[in-house]
RODO-2510 file (C-alpha; in nm, 4 decimals, decimal comma):
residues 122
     n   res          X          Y          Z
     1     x     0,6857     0,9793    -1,3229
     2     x     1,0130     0,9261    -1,1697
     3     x     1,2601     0,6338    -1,1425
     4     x     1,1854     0,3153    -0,9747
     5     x     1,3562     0,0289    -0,9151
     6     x     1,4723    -0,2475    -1,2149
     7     x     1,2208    -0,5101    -1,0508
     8     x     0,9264    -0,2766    -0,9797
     9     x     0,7065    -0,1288    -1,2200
    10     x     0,4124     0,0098    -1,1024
    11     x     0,1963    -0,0965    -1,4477
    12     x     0,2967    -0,4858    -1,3422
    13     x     0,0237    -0,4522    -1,0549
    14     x    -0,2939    -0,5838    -1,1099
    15     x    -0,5178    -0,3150    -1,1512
    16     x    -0,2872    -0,0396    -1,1534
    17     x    -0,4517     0,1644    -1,4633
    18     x    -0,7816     0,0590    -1,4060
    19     x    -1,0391     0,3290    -1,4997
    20     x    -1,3098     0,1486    -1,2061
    21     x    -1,1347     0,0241    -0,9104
    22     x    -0,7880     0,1763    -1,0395
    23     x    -0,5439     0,0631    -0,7141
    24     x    -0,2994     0,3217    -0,8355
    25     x    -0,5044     0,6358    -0,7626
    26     x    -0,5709     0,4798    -0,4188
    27     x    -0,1916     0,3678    -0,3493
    28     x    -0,0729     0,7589    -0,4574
    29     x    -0,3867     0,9575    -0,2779
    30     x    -0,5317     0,7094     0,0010
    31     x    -0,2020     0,5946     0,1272
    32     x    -0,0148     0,9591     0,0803
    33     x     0,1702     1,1053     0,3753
    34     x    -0,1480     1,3106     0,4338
    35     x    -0,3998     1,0406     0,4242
    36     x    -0,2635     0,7604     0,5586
    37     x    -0,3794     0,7657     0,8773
    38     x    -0,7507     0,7484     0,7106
    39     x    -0,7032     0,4054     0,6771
    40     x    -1,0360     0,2873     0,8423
    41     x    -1,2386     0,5500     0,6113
    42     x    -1,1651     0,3559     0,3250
    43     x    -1,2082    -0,0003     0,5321
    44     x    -1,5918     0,0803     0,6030
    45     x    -1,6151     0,1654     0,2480
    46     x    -1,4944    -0,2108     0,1644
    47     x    -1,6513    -0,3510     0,4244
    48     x    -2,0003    -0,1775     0,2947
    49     x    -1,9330    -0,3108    -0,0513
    50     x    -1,7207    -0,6244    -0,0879
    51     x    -1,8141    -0,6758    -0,4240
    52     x    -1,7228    -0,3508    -0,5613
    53     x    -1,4642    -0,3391    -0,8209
    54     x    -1,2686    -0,1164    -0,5569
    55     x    -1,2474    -0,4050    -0,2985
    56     x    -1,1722    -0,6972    -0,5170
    57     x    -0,8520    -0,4948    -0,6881
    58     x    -0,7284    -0,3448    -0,4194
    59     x    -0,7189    -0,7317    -0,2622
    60     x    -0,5592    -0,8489    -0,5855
    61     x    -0,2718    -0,5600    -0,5994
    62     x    -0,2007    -0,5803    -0,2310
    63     x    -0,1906    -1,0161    -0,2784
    64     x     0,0251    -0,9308    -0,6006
    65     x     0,2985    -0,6872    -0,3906
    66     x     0,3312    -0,9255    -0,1008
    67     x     0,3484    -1,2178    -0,3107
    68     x     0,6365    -1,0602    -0,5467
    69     x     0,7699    -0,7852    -0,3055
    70     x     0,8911    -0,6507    -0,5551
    71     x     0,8391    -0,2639    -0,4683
    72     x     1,1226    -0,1431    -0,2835
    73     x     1,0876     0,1280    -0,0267
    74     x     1,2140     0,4092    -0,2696
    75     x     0,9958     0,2686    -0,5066
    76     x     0,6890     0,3078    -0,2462
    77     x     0,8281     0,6410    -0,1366
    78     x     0,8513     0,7189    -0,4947
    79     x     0,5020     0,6344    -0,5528
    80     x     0,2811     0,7710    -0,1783
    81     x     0,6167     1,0011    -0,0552
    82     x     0,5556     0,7714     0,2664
    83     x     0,9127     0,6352     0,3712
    84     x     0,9143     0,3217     0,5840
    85     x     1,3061     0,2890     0,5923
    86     x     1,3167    -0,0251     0,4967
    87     x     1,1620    -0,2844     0,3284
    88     x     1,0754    -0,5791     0,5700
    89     x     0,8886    -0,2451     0,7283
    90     x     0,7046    -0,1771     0,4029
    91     x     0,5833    -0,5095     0,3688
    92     x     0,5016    -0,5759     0,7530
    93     x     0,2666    -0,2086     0,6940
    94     x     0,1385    -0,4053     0,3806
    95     x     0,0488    -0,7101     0,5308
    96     x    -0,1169    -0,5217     0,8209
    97     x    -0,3196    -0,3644     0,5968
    98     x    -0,4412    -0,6710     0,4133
    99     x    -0,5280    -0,8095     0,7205
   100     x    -0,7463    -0,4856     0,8083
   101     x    -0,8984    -0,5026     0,5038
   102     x    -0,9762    -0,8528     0,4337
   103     x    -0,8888    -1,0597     0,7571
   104     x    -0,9529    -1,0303     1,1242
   105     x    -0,7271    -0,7415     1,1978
   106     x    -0,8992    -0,5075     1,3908
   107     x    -0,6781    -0,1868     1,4230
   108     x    -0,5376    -0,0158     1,1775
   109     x    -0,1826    -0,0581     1,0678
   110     x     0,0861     0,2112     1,1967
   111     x     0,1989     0,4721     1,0219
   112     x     0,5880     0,4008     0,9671
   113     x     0,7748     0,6865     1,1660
   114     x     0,9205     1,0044     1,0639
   115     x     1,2550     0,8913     1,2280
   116     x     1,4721     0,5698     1,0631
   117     x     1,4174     0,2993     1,3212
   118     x     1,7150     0,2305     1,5083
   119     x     2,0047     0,1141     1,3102
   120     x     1,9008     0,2489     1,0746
   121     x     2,1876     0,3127     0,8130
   122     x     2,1758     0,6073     0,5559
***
């Protein structure tokens, strides 16, 4: 595992380790630079099972991050290798994709760019 950031530690999210439902697996495979854009794949499977131990942690983890914010976006690069530049970025993509999942969103969130956004300092 690499280094993260003082405040974030990937254990403090609910569900992280979780051997049913583990949100960790999903957060490093799911939302990976090569699966990310098969967001809706996994939003049929929630919508087919609300229940599941899958959709209710996933819900928890991504209430927990945008409640705290306390994942910065080395911290999420270090954890999907997805880089969203910066971190009001990371957490607008994170709030998008509650909404997909659990609100009235009906598109998928955008995958953040390959390029730094405009003003972008390095």
């Amino acid at each position: 595992m690499g280094m993260y950031s003082r405040k974030f530690r990937p254990s403090s999210i609910p569900h992280f380790f979780a051997e049913v439902g583990g949100v960790g697996k999903f957060f490093r495979s799911s939302l990976n630079i090569e699966f990310i854009d098969d967001v809706p794949v996994y939003k049929s499977y929630i919508v087919r099972n609300p229940k599941s131990p899958d959709a209710r942690n996933l819900r928890e983890a991504l209430e927990y991050l945008l409640r705290e914010r306390s994942a910065t976006v080395e911290d999420w690069y270090e954890l999907t290798r997805v880089n969203f530049w910066r971190d009001d970025l990371l957490y607008a993509y994170l709030q998008d994709l509650y909404d997909y999942f659990y609100g009235d969103r009906k598109e998928p969130p955008e995958s953040p760019d390959d390029v730094p956004p405009p003003g972008y300092e390095v």
